[in-house]
PDB file with SEQRES, HELIX, SHEET and CRYST1 records, atoms N, CA, C and O in Angstrom:
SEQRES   1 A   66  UNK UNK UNK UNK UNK UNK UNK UNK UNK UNK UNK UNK UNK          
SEQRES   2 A   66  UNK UNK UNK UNK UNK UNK UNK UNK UNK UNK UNK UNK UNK          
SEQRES   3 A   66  UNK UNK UNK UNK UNK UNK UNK UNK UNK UNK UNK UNK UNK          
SEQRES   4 A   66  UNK UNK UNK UNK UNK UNK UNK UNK UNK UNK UNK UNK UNK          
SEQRES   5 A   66  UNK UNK UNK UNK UNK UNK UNK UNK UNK UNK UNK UNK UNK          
SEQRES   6 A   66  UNK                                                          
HELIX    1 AA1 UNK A    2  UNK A    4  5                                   3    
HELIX    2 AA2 UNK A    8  UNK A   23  1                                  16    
SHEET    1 AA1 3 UNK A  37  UNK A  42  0                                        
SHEET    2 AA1 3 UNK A  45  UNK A  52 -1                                        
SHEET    3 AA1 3 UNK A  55  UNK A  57 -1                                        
CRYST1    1.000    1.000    1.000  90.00  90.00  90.00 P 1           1          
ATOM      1  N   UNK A   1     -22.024  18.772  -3.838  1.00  0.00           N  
ATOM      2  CA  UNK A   1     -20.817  19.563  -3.947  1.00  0.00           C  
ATOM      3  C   UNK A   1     -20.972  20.890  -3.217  1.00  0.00           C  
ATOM      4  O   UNK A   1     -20.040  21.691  -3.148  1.00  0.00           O  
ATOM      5  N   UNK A   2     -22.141  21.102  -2.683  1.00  0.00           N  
ATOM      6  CA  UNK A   2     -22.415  22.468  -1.655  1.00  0.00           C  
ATOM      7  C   UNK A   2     -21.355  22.540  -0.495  1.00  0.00           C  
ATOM      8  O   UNK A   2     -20.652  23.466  -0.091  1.00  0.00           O  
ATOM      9  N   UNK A   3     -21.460  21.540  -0.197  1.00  0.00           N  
ATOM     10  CA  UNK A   3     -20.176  21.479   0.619  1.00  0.00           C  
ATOM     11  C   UNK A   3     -18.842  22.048   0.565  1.00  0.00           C  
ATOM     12  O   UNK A   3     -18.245  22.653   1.456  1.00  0.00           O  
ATOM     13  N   UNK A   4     -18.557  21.834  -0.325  1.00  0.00           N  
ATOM     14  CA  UNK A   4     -17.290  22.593  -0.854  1.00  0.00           C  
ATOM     15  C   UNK A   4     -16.856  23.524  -1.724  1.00  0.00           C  
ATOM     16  O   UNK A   4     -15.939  23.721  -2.522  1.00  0.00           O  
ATOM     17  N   UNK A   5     -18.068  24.150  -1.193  1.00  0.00           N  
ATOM     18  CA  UNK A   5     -18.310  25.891  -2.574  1.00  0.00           C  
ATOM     19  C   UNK A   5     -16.839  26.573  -1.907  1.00  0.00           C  
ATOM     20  O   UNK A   5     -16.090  27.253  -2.610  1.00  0.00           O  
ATOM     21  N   UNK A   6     -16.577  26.300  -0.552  1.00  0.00           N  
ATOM     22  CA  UNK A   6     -15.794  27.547  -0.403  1.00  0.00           C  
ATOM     23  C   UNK A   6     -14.130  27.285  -1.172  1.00  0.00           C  
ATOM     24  O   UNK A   6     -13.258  28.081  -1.520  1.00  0.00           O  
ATOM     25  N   UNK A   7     -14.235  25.695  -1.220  1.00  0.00           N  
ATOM     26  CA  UNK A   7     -12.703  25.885  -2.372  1.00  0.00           C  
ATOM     27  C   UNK A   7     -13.127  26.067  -3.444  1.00  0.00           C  
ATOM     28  O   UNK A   7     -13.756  25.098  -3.868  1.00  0.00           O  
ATOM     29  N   UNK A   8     -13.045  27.217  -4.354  1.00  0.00           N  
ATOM     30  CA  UNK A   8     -13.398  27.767  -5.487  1.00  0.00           C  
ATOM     31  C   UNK A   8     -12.305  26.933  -6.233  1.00  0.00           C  
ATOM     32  O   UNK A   8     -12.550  25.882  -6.825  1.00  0.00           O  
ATOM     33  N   UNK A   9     -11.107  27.500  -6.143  1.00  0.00           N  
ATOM     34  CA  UNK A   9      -9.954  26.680  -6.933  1.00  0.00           C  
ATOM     35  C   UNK A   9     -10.465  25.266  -7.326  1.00  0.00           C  
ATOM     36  O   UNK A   9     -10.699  24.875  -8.470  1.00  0.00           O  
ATOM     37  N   UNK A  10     -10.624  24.426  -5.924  1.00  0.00           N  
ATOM     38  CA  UNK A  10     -11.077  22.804  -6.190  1.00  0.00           C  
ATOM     39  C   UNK A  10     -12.136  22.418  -7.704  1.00  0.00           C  
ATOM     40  O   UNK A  10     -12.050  21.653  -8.664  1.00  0.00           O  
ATOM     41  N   UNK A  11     -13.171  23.517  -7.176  1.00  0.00           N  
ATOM     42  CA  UNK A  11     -14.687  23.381  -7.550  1.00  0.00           C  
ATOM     43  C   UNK A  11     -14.162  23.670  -9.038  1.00  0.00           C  
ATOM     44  O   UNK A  11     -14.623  22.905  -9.885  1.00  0.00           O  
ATOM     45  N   UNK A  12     -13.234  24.692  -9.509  1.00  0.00           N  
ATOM     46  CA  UNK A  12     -13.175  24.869 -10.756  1.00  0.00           C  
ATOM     47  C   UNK A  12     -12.087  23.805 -11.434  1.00  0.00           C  
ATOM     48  O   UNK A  12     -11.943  23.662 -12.648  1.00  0.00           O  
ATOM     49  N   UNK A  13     -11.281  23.019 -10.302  1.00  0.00           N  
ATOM     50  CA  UNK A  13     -10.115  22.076 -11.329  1.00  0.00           C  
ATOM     51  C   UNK A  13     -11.380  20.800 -11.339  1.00  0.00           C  
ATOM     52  O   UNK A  13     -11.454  20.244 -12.434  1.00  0.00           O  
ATOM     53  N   UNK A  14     -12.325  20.299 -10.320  1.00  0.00           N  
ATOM     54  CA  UNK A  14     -13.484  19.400 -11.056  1.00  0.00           C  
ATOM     55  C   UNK A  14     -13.882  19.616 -11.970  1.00  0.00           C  
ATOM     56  O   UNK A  14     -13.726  18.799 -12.878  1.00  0.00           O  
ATOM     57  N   UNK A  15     -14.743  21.072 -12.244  1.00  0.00           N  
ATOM     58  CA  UNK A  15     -15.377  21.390 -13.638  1.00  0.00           C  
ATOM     59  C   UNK A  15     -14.382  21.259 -14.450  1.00  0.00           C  
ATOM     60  O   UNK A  15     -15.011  20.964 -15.466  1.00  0.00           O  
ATOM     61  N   UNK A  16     -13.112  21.260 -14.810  1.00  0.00           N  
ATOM     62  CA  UNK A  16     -12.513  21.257 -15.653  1.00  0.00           C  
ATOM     63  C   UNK A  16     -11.729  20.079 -16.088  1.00  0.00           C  
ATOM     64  O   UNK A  16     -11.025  20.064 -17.097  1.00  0.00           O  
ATOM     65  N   UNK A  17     -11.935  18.852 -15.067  1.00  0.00           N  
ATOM     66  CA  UNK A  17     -11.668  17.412 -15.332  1.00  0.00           C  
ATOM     67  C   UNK A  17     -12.720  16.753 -15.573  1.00  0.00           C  
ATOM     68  O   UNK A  17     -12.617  15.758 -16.290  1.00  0.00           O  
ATOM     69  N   UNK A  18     -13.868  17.092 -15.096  1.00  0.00           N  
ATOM     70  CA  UNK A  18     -15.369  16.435 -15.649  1.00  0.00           C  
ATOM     71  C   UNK A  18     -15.446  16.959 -17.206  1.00  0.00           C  
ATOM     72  O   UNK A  18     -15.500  16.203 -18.176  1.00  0.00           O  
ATOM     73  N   UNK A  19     -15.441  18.264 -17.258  1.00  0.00           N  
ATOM     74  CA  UNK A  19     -15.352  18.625 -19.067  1.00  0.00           C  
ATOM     75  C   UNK A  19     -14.624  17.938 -19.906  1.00  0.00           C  
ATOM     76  O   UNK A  19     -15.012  17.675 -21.044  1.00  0.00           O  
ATOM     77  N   UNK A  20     -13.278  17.508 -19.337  1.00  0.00           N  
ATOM     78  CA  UNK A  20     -12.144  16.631 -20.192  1.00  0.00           C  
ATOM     79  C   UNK A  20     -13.101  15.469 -20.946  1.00  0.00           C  
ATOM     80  O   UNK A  20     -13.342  15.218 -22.127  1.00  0.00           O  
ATOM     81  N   UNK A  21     -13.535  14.872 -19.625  1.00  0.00           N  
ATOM     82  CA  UNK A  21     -14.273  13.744 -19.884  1.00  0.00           C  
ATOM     83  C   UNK A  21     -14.756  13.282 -20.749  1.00  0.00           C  
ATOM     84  O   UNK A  21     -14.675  12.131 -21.176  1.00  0.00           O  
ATOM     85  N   UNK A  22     -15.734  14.781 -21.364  1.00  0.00           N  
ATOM     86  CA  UNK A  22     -16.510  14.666 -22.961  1.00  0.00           C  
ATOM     87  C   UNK A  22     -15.728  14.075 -23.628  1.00  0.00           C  
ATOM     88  O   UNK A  22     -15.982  12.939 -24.027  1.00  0.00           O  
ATOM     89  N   UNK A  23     -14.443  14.778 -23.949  1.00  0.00           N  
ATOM     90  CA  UNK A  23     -13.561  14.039 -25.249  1.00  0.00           C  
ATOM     91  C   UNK A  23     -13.080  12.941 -24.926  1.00  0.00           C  
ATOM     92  O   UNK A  23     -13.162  12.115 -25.834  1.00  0.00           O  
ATOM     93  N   UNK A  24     -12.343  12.379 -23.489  1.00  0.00           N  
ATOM     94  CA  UNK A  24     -11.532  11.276 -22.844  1.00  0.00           C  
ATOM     95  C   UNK A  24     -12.238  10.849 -21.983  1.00  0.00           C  
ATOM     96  O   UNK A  24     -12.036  11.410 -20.906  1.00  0.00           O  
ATOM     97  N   UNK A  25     -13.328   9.757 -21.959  1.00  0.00           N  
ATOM     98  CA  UNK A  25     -13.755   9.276 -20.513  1.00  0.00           C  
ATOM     99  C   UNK A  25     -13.491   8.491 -19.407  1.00  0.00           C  
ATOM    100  O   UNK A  25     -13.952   8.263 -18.289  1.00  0.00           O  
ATOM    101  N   UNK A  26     -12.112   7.993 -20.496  1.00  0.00           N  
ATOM    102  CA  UNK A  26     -11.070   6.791 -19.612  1.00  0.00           C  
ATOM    103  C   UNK A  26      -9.768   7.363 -19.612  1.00  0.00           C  
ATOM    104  O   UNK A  26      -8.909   6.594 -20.044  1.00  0.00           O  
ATOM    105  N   UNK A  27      -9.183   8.993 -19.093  1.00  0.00           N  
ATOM    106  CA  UNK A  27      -8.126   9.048 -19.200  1.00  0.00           C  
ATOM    107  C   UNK A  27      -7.177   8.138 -18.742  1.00  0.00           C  
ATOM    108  O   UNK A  27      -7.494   6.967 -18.532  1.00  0.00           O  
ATOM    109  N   UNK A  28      -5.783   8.648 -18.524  1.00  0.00           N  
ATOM    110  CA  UNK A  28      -4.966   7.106 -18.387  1.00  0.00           C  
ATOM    111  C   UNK A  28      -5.048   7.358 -16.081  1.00  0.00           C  
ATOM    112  O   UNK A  28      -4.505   6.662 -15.223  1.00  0.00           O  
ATOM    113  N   UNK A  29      -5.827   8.439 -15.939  1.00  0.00           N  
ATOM    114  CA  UNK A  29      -5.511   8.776 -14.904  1.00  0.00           C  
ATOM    115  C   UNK A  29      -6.332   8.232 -13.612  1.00  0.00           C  
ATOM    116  O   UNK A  29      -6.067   8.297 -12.412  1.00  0.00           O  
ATOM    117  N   UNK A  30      -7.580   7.591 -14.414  1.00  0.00           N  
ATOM    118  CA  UNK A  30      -8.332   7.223 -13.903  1.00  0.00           C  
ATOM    119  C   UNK A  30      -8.713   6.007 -13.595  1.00  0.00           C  
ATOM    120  O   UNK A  30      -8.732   5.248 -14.564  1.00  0.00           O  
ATOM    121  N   UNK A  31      -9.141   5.381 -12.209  1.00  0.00           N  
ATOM    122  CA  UNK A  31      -9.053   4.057 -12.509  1.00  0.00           C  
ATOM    123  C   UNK A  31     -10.344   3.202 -12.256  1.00  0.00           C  
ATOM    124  O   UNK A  31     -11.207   3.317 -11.386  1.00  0.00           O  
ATOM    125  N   UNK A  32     -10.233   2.477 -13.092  1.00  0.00           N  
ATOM    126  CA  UNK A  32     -11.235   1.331 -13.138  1.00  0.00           C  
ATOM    127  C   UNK A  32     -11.902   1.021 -12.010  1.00  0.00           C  
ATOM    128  O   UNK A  32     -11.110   0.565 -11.186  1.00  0.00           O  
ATOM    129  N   UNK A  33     -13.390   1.081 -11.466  1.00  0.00           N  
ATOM    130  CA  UNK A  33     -14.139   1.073 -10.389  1.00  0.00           C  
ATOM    131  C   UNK A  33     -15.238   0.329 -10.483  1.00  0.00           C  
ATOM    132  O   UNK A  33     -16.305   0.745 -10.030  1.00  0.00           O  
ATOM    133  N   UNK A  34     -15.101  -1.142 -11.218  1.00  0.00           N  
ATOM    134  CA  UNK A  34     -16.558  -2.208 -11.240  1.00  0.00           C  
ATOM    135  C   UNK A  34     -16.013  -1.916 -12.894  1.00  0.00           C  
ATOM    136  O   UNK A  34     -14.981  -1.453 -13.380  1.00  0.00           O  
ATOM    137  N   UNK A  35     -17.389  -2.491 -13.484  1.00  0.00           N  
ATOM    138  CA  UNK A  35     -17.692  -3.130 -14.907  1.00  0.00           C  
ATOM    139  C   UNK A  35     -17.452  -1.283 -15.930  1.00  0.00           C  
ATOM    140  O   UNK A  35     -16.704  -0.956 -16.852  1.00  0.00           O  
ATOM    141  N   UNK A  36     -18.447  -0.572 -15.183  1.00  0.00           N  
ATOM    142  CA  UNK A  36     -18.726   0.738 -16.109  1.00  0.00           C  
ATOM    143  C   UNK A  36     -18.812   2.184 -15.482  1.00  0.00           C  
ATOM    144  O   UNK A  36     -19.375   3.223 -15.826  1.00  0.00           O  
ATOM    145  N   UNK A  37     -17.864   1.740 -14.216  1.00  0.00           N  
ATOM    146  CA  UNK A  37     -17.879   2.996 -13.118  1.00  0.00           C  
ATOM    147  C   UNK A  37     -16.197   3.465 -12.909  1.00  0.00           C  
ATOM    148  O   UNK A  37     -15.335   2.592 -12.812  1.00  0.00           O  
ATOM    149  N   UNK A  38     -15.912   4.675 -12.864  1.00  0.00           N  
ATOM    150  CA  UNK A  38     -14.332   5.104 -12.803  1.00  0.00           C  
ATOM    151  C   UNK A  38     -14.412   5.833 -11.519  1.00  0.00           C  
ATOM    152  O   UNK A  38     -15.367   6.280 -10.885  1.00  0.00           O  
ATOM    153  N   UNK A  39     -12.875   5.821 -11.278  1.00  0.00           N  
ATOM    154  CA  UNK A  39     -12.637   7.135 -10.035  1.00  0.00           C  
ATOM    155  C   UNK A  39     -11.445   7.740 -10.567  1.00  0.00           C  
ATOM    156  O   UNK A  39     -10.544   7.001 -10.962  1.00  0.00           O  
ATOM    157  N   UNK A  40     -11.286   9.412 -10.648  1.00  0.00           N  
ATOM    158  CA  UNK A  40     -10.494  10.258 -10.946  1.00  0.00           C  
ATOM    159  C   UNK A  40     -10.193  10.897  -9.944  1.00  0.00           C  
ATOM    160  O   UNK A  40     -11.168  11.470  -9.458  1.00  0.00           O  
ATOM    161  N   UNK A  41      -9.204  11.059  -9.385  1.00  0.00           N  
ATOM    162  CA  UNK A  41      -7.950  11.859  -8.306  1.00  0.00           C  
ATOM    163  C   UNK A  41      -7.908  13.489  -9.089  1.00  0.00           C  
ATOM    164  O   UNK A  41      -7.302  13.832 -10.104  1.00  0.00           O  
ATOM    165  N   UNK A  42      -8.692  14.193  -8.282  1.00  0.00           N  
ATOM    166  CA  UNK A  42      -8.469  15.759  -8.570  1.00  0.00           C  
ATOM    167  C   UNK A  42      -7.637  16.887  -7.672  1.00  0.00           C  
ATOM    168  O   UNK A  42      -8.217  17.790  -7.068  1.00  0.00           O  
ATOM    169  N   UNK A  43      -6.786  16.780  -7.671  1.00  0.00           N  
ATOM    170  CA  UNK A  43      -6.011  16.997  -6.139  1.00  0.00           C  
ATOM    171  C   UNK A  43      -6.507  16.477  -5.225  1.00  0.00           C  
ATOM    172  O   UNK A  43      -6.422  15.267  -5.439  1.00  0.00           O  
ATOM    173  N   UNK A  44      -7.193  16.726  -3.917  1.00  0.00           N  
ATOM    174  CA  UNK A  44      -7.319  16.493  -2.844  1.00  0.00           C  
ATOM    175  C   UNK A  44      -9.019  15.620  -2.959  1.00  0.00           C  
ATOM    176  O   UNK A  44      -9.458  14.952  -2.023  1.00  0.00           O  
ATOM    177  N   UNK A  45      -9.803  15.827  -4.346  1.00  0.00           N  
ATOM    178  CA  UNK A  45     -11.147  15.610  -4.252  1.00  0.00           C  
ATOM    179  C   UNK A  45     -11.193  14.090  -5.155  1.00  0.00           C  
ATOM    180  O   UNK A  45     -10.246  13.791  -5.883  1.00  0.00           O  
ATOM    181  N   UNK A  46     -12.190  13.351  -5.034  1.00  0.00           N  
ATOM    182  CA  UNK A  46     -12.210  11.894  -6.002  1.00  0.00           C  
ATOM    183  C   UNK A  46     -13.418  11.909  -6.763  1.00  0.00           C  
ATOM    184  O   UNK A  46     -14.451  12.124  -6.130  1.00  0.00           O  
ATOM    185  N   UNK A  47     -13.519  11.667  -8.367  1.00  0.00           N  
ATOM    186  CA  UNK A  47     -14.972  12.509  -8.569  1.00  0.00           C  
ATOM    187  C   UNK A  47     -15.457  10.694  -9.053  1.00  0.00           C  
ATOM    188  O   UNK A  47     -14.459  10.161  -9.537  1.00  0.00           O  
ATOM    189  N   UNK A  48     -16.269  10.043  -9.036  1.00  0.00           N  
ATOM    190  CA  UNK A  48     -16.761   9.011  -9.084  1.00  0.00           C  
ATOM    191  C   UNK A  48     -17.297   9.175 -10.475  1.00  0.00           C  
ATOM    192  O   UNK A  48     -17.484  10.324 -10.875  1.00  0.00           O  
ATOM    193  N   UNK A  49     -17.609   7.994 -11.384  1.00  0.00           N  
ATOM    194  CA  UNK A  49     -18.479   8.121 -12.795  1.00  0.00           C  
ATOM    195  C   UNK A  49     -18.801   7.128 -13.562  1.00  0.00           C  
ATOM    196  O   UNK A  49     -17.853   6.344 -13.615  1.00  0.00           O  
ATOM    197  N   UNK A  50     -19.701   6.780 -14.194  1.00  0.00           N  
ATOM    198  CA  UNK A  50     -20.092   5.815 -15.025  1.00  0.00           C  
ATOM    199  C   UNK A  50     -20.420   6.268 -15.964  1.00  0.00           C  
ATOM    200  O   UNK A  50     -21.192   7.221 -16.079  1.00  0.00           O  
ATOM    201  N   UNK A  51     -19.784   5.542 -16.982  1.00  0.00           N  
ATOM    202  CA  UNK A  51     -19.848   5.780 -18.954  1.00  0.00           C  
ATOM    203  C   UNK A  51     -20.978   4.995 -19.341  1.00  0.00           C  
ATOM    204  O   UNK A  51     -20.713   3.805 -19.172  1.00  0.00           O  
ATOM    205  N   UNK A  52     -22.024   5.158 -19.749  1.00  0.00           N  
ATOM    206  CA  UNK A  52     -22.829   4.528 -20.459  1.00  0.00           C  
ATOM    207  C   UNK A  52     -23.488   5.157 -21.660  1.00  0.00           C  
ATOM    208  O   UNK A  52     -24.245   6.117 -21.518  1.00  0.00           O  
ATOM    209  N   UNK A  53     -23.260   4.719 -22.655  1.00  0.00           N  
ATOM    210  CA  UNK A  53     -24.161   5.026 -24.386  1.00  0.00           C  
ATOM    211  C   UNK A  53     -23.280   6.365 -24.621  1.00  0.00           C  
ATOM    212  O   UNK A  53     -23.604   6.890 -25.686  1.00  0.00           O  
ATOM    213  N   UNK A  54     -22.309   7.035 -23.971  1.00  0.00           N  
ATOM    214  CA  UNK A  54     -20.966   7.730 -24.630  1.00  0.00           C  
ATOM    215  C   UNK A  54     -21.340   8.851 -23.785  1.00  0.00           C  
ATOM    216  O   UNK A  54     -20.834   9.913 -24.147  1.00  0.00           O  
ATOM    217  N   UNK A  55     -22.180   8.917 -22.631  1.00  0.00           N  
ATOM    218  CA  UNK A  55     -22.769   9.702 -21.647  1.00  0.00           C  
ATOM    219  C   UNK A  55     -21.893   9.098 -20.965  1.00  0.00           C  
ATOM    220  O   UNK A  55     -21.550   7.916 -20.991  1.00  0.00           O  
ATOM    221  N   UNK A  56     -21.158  10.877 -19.688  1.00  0.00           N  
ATOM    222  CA  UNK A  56     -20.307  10.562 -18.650  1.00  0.00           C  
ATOM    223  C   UNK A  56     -21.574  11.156 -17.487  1.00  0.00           C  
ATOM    224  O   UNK A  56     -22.158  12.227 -17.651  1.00  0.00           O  
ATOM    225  N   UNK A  57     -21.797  10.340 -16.476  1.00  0.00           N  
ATOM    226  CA  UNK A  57     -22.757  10.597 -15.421  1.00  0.00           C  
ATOM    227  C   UNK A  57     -21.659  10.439 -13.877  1.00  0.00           C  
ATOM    228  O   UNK A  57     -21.158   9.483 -13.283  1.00  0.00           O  
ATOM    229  N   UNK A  58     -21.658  11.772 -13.708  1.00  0.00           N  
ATOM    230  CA  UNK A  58     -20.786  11.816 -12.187  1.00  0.00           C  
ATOM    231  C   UNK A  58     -21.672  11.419 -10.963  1.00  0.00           C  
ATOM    232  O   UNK A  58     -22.527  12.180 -10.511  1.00  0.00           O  
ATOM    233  N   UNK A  59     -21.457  10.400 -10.547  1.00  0.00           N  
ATOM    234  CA  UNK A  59     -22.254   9.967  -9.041  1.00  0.00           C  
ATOM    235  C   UNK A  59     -21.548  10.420  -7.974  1.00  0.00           C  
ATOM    236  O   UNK A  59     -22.348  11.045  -7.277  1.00  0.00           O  
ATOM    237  N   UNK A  60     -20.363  10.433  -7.430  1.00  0.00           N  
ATOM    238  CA  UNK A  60     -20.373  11.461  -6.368  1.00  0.00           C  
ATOM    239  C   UNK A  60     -19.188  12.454  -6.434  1.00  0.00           C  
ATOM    240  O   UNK A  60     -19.066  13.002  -7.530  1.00  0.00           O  
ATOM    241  N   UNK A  61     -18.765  12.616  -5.986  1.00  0.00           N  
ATOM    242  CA  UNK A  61     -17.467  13.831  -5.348  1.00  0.00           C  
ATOM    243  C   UNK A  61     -17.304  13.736  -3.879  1.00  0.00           C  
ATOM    244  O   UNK A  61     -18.198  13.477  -3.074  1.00  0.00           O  
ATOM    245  N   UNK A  62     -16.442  13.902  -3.702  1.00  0.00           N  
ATOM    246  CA  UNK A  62     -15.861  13.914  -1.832  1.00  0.00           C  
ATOM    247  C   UNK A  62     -14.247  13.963  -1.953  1.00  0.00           C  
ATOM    248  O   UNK A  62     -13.410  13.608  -2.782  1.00  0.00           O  
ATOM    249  N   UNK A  63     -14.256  14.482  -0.908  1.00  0.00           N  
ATOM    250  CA  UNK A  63     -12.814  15.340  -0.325  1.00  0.00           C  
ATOM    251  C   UNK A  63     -11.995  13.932   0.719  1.00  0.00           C  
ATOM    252  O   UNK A  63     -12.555  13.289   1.607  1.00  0.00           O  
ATOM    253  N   UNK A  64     -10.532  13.778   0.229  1.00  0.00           N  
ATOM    254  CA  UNK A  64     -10.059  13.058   1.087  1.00  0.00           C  
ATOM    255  C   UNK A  64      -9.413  13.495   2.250  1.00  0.00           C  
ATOM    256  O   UNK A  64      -9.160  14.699   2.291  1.00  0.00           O  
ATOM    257  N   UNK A  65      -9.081  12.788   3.225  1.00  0.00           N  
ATOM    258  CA  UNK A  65      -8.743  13.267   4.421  1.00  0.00           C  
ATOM    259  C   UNK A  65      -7.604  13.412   4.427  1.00  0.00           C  
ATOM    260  O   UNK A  65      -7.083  14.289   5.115  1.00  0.00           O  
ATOM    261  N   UNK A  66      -6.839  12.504   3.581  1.00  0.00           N  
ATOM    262  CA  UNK A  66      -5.233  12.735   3.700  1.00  0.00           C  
ATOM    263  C   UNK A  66      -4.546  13.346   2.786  1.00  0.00           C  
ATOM    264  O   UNK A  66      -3.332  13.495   2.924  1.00  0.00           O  
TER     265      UNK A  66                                                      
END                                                                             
């Protein structure tokens, strides 16, 4: 996510949809990505994740082009 220190705004609406997570790890917003892996739409960024044992583990982040 070094990459994209300079959108502060971005960097802080992730931290603040990854935090959701704790309480909701399947919001309704997010969609199904394999057996135990999700993808969430954060404005412009897609944060990747897998739920396992009630642990949310973010595997990547990246910025879309369009």
């Amino acid at each position: 996510m070094r990459r994209y220190m300079h959108d502060q705004e971005g960097m802080h609406a992730i931290a603040a949809a990854v935090g959701e997570l704790i309480d909701n790890p399947s919001p309704p917003e997010a969609f199904a990505w394999g057996k135990s892996d999700f993808r969430l739409r954060v404005g412009p960024y897609r944060v990747l994740y897998r739920v396992s044992g009630g642990i949310v583990y973010v595997a990547h982040v990246s910025r879309t082009t369009s």
